[in-house]
Every structure is written in C-alpha cells, then in structure tokens.
N, C-alpha and C positions, 0 to 999 in steps of 0.2 A: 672684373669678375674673378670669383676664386675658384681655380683648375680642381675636378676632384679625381682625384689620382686611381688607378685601376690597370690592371692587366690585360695583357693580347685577347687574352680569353675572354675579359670580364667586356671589354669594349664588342669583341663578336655577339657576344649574349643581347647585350644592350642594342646593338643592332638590328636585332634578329627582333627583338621585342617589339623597336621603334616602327619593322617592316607591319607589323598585327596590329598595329592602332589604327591602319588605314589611315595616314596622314600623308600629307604634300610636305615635302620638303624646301625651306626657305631661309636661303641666306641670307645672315644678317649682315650688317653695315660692315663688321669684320671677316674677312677671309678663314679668319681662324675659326670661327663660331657661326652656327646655324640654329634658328627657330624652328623648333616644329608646329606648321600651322593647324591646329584642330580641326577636325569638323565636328565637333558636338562641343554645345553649349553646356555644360557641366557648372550647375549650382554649387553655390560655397558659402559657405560665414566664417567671417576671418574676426580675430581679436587677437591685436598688437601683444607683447610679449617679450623679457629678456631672454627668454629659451620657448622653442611653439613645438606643441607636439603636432602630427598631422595626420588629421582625421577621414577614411573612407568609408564611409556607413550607407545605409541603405534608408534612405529616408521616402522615398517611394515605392509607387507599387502598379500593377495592371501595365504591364509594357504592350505599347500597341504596334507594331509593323506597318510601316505604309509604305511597301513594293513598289508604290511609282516613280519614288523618287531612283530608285534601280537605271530607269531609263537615260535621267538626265547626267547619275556621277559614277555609273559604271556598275559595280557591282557593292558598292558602297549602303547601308541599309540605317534609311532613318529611324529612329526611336523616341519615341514622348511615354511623359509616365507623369503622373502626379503626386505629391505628397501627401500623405496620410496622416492623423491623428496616432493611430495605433504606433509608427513608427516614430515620430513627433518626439515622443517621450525618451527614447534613445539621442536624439540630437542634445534635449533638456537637460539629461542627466549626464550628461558630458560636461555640456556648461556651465552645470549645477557645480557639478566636481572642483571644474577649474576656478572659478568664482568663491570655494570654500577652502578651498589650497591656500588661496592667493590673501586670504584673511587669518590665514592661522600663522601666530609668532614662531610657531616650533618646528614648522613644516617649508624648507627653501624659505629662510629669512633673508630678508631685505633681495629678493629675488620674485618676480612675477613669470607665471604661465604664460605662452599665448598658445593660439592655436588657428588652425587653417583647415577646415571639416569641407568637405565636397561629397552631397548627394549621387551615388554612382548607379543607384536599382541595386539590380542585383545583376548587374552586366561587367563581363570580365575586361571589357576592352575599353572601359571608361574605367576602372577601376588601374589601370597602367596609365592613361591619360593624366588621372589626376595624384597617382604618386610621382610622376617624371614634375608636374605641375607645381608640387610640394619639394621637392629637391630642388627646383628650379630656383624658386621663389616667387614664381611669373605664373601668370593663368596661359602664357602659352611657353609650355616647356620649351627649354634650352639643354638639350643631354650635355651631361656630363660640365656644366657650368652652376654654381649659384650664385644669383646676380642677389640676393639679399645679405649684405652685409651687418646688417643690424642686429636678426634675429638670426639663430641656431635653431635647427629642425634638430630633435633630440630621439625621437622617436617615431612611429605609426601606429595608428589604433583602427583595427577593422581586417577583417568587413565580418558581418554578421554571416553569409554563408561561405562553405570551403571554397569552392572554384574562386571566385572574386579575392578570398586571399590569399591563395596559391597563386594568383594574377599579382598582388601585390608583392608577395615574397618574390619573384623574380625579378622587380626593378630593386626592392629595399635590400633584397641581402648580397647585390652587388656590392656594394657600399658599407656591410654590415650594421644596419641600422636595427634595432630592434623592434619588433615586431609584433602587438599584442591582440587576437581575435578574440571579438565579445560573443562568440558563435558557432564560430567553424571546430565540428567535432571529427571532422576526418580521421583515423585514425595513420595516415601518411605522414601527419605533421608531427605524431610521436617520435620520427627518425631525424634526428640531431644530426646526420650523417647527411641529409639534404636537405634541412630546415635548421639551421643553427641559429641563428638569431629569431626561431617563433614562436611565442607563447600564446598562451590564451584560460580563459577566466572559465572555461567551462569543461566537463569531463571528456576523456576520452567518447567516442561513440562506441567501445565493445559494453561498456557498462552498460548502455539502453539495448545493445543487443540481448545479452544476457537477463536482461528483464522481460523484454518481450518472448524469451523464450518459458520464464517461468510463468508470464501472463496465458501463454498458449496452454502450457499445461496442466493451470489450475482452473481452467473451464472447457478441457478439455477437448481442446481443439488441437487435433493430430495432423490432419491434413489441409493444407493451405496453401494457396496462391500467391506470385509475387509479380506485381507489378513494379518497372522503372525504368525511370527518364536516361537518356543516353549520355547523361553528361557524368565525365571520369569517379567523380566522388560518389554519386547515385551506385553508381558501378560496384566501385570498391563495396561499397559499404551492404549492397544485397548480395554480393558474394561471399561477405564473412559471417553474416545473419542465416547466408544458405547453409555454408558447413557447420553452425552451432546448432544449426535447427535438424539438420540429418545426424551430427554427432549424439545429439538428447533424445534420439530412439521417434523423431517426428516424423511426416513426409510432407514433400514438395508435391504439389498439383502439376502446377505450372511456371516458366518464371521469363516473362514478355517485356520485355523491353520497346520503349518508344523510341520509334528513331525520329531522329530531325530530317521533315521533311519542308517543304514549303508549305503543304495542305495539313498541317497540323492539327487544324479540326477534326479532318477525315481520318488521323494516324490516330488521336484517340477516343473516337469513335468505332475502330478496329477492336480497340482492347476494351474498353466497357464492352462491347459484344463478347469477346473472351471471358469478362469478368462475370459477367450474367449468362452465361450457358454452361459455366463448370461447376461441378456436382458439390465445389469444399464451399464452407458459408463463409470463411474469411479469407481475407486478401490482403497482402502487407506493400503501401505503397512509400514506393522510392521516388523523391523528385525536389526539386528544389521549390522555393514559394507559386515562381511560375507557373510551373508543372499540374502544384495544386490547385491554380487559380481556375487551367483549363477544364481539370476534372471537376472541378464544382460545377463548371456552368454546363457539361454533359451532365451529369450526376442530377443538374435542376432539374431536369425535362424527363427521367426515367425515377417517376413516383413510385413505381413498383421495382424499384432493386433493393433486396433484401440480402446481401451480404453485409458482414460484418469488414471494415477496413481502418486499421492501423497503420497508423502514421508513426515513425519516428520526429523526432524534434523538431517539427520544419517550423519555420518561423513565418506567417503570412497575416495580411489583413485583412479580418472578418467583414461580410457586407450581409446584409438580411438572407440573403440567399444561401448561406452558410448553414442556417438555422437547419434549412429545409433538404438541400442536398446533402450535407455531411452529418446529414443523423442517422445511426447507429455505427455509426465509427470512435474508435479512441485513438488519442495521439500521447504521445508521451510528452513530457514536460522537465524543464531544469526546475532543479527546488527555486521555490520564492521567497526572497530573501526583504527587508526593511531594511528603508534606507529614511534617517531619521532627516524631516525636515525637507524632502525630495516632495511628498504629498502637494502641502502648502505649493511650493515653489512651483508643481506644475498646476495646480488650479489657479492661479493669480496670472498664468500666461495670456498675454492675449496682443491683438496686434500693437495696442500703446506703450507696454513695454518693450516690441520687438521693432520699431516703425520703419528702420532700416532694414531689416534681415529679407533679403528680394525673397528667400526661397520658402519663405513662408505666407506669401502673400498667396500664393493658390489657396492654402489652407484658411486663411481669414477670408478667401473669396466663397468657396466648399463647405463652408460650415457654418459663415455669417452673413453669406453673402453681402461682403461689405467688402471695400479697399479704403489702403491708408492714402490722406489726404483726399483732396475732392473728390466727388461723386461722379460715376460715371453713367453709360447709358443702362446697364444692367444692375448696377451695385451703389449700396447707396455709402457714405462714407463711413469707418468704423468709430466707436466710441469708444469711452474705459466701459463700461458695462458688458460689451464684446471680450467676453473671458473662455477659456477653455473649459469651465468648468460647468461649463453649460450642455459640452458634448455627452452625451451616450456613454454609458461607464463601457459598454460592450466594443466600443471602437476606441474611447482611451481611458482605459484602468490603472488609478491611480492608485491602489489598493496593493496588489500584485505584482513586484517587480522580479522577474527572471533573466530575460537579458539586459532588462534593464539597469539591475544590480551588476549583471556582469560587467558592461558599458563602464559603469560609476567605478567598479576595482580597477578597470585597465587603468582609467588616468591617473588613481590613487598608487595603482603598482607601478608604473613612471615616478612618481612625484618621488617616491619612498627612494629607490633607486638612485636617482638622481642627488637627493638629502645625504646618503649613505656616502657618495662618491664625493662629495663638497667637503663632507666629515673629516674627511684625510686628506682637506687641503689645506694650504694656512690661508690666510686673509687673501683678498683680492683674488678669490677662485672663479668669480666669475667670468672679470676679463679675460684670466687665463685660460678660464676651458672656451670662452670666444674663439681666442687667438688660436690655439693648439687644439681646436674640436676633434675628437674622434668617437663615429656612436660608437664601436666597441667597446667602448667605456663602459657606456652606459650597460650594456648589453653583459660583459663582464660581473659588474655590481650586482644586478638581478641574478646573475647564474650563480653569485654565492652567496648573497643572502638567505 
C-alpha cells in the first residue's frame, strides 16, 4: 500500500472525522494499518480507468428513520432510501460525460477516465464514508492508505447539496484533491481561505437572494415570513436573505427555525401552525430536499392554506402529491442549459443496458416492476422493451437540464484540467503523473485556466 503523507494536524482532523462516521475500528492483518468497518451499506458504480474521478451524488431520496434499531447498536441510527428517476439523470449524465471524454481524440489521448460514484441521499455521514472509500480504493476504507495501485483518484465530483459537500471538503482537502459541486450554492464555499481546493458548476446563492428580493417587490410583497430547517447552510443562507430583505426597505413577520427533534412530525406541524395564523401571505422556506419532503406531506392535509411560499434552489423529487400541496408556491431555478445527444442517451436507458449496475435495480423494480435475470415472486423478469422512456416526463425530464448540465460540466472541467496539465508534459506523462501523483496539480491547472 502507498502511505499518503500529511501533517500532526491534518492526521488530528482526520481522526476527529473518522470519530462522526460512527464506525468500529478494525485492525488489519498489519500492525501498521487499520480498516474502518462500515455500518452502512453505501451503493456504488464503478468503471475501471487509467486516472477515476470519484463521484458522491445523491441518487436517492425519502430517507426513512427506523429508531429500533437504536436499541440494539447504541445510539447508531439506520437509514433506507430509494432511488429515483428524477435523480437517475444525474448519475446518466456523469456517465454520459465520461463515456464521450473517453471517445474524443483531442480530449486526454491515448488516456481513459474511470470513475467510482457512491449513492450517499443527502446524508452528511455517508458522504465522509464514501470519500475515505474513494481514497482508499476499498469499499471499506483504510485512512490514510491507498491500496489501489492501478488507478489514480484525480479528483471528487459532488454532492448536489452544501452540508454533504462541506462533509466531503473535510476528508478531500486534507489531501488537497480537488473538488467540484454540481449544486452546493452556499455562499461559505466562496472563502478560498477555508475551501481551497472547491469549486462548483453553479452560482453563488446571494444571486438568488437578490432575485427573490426583486421577486417581493414587483408584487408587492412587503411583509414576510421565514421559515428554516436547523441545519448550518439553511442557516447561513436565511440570515443573509434576512439583511437584504430589511436592507430593500421590506419587513420580516417572522423568522422560525425547525429544530431537530426526534418527533419531527410534531416540530413541523408547530410551524405550519405559525405559517397559517400569521397575518403576511408569503413565506420564504429554507431547508434542504428533506426538509421539503416533510412540509409537503403536512402541507397535503391542509387544503385550505392560502399562503404564498418560495423556495430557493432546493433540489427534490416530485411525487403526485406535489401537484397538490406545493401550489401556489415559486421556487427559483438554475438556468437550463442543452446538452447535445444526453436526451437520446437517457431514453434508451433501461435495465439491458445497465444489467450489472446493483443500484439501479430498485428503480427497474419501481418503475417496471421487473428485475434483471429470473423472475421472482413479485417481479416478473425485465426486457429490452423496459426503457426509461416510458417513465412520466414529470419525474424524469429529459427536456430540462439544470443540475444536470451542471453534473455534465464538473467531469468536462476535470477532464480540461487534467488535458491542460499533460500539455506541459513530454511523452510518457501518464506513468509519470501515476508514479509522482499530486491532486494539487490538478487543482493548481484549474485555478489558472
């Protein structure tokens, strides 16, 4: 295995991280070297590669809680989720990317992509799980060792909300790898002074601030309400909305925070009561997909709430019930951009193309009630005729790409990077940036391009 080198400091950090994954510690065969044993099963699709980039995105969604398991591993808390269509398309157009890299002459010649993507939700403790997992080379990390000698981790691409990549940014910029979000508009990660190696494919968040302030004042809406979820970026980001919106001569109603509780039903059932007894018609909610997923399913049941609510960007997976609780609300949106030849490529998806990829198989089970290979008692076997483009444009639009353009630039602004950096090398750069890997490199190339 090859030692990766780090500071008093950076090994404290890395400690401190490994303590928040909630994992057992297990030595391995050598004295020198310790496995950290998981407890979550973290989905993945891997493709071999002379250089992998390594992918944490959110390909699921509806995260379920089951407290009983509390009983048996301490205070340890299991999690299930399933994947979705709507997210689906971000995995695609990842793959789409690398598989169009990997065919162009002019683009890392005589050089192939690979990649190592891990379904994490939108959960920040599976999101460090599967960067250590990625640096490792192993599905069960080994800090500070990488036992794959073959391929080079060159990069990270993810995760579509801030927390989960602020979670990444603390294992990856150990190491200074760089770091590309197709999502996270935080505006924290504009500080190069504690994000040095993070970029990302989408705008600052004060620029939706500042829309939503001109949105207020061209329909005349003075006084308003702010609802948000207690997690740090939620935070941030309605406290800088707050002083643009009192700076622009507006007023605040209110501004409620959900706190995490274990009765989370009950904590936002507190605040739709707040939001439907105060006297402003709009309310501006802060929260991550989750957040939103909760207030739809209150929001079902209260046919008669007549507020107006604005969303900033949040990224979530529509179910029929959307239709019905989140109308008359606006959400703001990243521009939608074409991506030529991405349409085709995800209508032609389906499980015969995919027959290996395990973490798709929910979704060929969800949507064609079928699995690959024999029939089981539920599910009859799939066919080629089982294509994706049979699903509901409303759950996957392949018309529309927004983050999913952004997804498509991250691995394009790797690949360029990387092109840039080989440019200034003479022949045989590949072995040599093997032998002599450093992501600053990489990371260096993009900050001057």
């Amino acid at each position: 295995m090859e030692k990766m080198d780090h500071t008093p400091l950076q090994q404290e950090i890395l400690q401190t991280v490994s303590l928040l994954l909630v994992i057992t510690v297990r030595c391995c065969s050598s004295p020198t070297r310790c496995g950290l044993e998981t407890i979550h099963d973290v989905q993945r699709v891997t493709e071999p590669g002379d250089l992998m980039l390594g992918g944490i995105i959110q390909l699921s969604a509806f995260v379920k809680y089951d407290n009983s398991d509390l009983v048996q591993r301490g205070w340890t808390i299991h999690r299930s989720s399933q994947p979705t269509a709507h997210y689906l398309r971000h995995l695609l157009a990842f793959m789409f990317a690398v598989e169009e890299i990997n065919r162009r002459p002019d683009l890392l010649p005589n050089t192939t992509l690979g990649y190592t993507i891990y379904d994490v939700c939108m959960l920040e403790d599976l999101a460090v799980q599967s960067a250590l997992s990625i640096l490792s080379g192993v599905e069960e990390p080994v800090p500070n060792y990488s036992c794959d000698q073959k391929s080079k981790v060159v990069a990270f691409i993810g995760h579509l909300d801030s927390s989960p990549s602020c979670s990444i940014a603390g294992v990856s910029g150990i190491y200074k790898y760089p770091q590309i979000s197709y999502g996270a508009m935080d505006s924290i990660f504009s500080d190069k002074s504690l994000y040095p190696y993070f970029y990302r494919t989408v705008p600052d968040e004060r620029s939706q601030h500042r829309a939503i302030v001109l949105l207020l004042k061209h329909f005349g809406w003075s006084w308003v309400g702010i609802v948000v979820a207690s997690e740090d970026s939620s935070q941030r980001s309605s406290m800088e909305l707050h002083k643009e919106i009192i700076q622009s001569g507006l007023c605040v109603a209110f501004m409620q925070t959900i706190k995490k509780r274990r009765k989370r039903e009950l904590e936002f059932s507190k605040n739709v009561y707040i939001m439907l007894k105060t006297s402003c018609s709009v309310v501006l909610f802060f929260g991550n997909s989750r957040s939103v997923f909760d207030l739809e399913q209150l929001l079902y049941r209260k046919f008669n709430f007549r507020k107006v609510i604005i969303f900033p960007a949040i990224r979530f997976s529509y179910n029929p019930n959307s239709l019905i609780a989140l109308n008359r609300s606006l959400m703001m949106s990243p521009p939608r951009r074409d991506i030529p030849g991405l349409r085709e490529y995800l209508l032609s998806a389906g499980p015969h193309k995919y027959p290996h990829v395990q973490v798709l198989s929910t979704i060929w089970k969800n949507y064609f009630y079928c699995c690959v290979g024999n029939a089981s008692k539920n599910y009859r076997p799939c066919t080629e005729k089982d294509l994706l483009s049979q699903v509901d444009a409303s759950d996957y639009d392949v018309n529309n790409f927004a983050n999913t353009f952004s997804i498509y630039s991250a691995v394009y602004a790797v690949a360029h990077a990387l092109h840039d950096l080989f440019s200034y090398k003479e022949h045989g750069q590949l072995q040599s940036f093997r032998r002599s890997h450093q992501p600053w490199k990489v990371w260096d190339k993009s900050n001057s391009s």
